[in-house]
C-alpha positions in Angstrom: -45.7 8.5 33.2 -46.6 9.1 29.6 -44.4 11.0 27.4 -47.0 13.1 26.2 -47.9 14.3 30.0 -44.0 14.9 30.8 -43.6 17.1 27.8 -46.7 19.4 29.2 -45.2 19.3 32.8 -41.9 20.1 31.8 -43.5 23.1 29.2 -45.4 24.1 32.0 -42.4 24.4 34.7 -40.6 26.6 31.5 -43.5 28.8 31.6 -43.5 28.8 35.4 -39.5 30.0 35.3 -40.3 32.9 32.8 -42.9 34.4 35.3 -40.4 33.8 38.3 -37.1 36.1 36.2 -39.7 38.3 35.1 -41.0 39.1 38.0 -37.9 39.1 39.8 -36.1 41.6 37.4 -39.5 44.0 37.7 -39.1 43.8 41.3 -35.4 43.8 41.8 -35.4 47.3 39.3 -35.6 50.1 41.9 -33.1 48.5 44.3 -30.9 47.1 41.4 -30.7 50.8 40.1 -30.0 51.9 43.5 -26.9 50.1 44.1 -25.9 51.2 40.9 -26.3 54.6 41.5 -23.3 54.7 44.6 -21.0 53.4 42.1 -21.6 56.3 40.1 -23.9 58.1 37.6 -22.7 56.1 34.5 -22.8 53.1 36.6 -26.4 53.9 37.7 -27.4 54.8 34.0 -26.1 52.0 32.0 -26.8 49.7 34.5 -30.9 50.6 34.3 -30.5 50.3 30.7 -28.9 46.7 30.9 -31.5 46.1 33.1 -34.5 47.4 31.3 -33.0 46.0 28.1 -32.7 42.2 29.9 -36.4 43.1 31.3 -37.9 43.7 28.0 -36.1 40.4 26.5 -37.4 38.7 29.0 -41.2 40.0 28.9 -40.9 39.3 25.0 -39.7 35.6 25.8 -42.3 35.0 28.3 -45.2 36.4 25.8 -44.2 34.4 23.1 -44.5 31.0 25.2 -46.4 28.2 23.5 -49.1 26.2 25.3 -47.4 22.6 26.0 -50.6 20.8 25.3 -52.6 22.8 22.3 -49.0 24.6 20.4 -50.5 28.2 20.7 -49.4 31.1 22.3 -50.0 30.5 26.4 -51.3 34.5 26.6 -53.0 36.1 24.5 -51.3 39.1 23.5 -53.6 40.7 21.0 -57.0 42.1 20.9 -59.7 40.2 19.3 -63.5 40.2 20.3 -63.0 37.2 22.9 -60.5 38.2 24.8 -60.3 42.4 25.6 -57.2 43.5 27.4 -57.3 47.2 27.9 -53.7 47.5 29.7 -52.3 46.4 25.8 -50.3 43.8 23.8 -47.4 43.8 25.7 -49.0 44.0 29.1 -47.7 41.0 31.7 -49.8 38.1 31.5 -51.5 37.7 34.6 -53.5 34.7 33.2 -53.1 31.6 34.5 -54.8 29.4 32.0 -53.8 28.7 28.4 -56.7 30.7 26.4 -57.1 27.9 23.4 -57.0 24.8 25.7 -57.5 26.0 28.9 -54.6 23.9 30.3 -53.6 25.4 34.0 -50.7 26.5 34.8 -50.5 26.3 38.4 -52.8 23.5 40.1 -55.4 24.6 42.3 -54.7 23.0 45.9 
């Protein structure tokens, strides 16, 4: 296999990962905090906080991910006359193309 074609798949499985841990840590809030919160009420606190903290890292991490083929940002995450998003700039991306190149991030089966 081309180098140039293993560089996108492996970008692509990077991207992939992101989604998974920040999905995982948006799910795994509300029970996370619950456990926490029978250890104690400064348990439960900082531990939402570490949590929320880690969530927002990752969310930041994941927007910022560059398109494997084209360089650019993956998701857009400003507003610009082609591309509206009304939930805002630092919504999760639900797209699964890249917006410049239109390289897929999941194949369709």
């Amino acid at each position: 296999m081309k180098p140039e074609k293993m560089n996108i798949i492996s970008g692509l499985q990077r991207i992939r990962l992101k989604r998974r841990v920040c999905l995982a840590i948006i799910f795994g809030f509300l029970p996370g905090c619950v456990v926490l919160g029978l250890l104690g009420p400064i348990a439960a606190m900082s531990g939402a906080l570490g949590l929320f903290l880690v969530g927002l890292w990752v969310q930041h991490r994941l927007n910022r991910s560059l398109c494997p083929r084209c360089h650019k940002l993956f998701f857009v995450v400003s507003f610009d006359k082609n591309h509206y998003r009304p939930d805002g700039p630092l919504s999760f991306p639900p797209q699964r193309n890249c917006r410049h190149c239109n390289l897929e991030l999941y194949k369709k089966r």
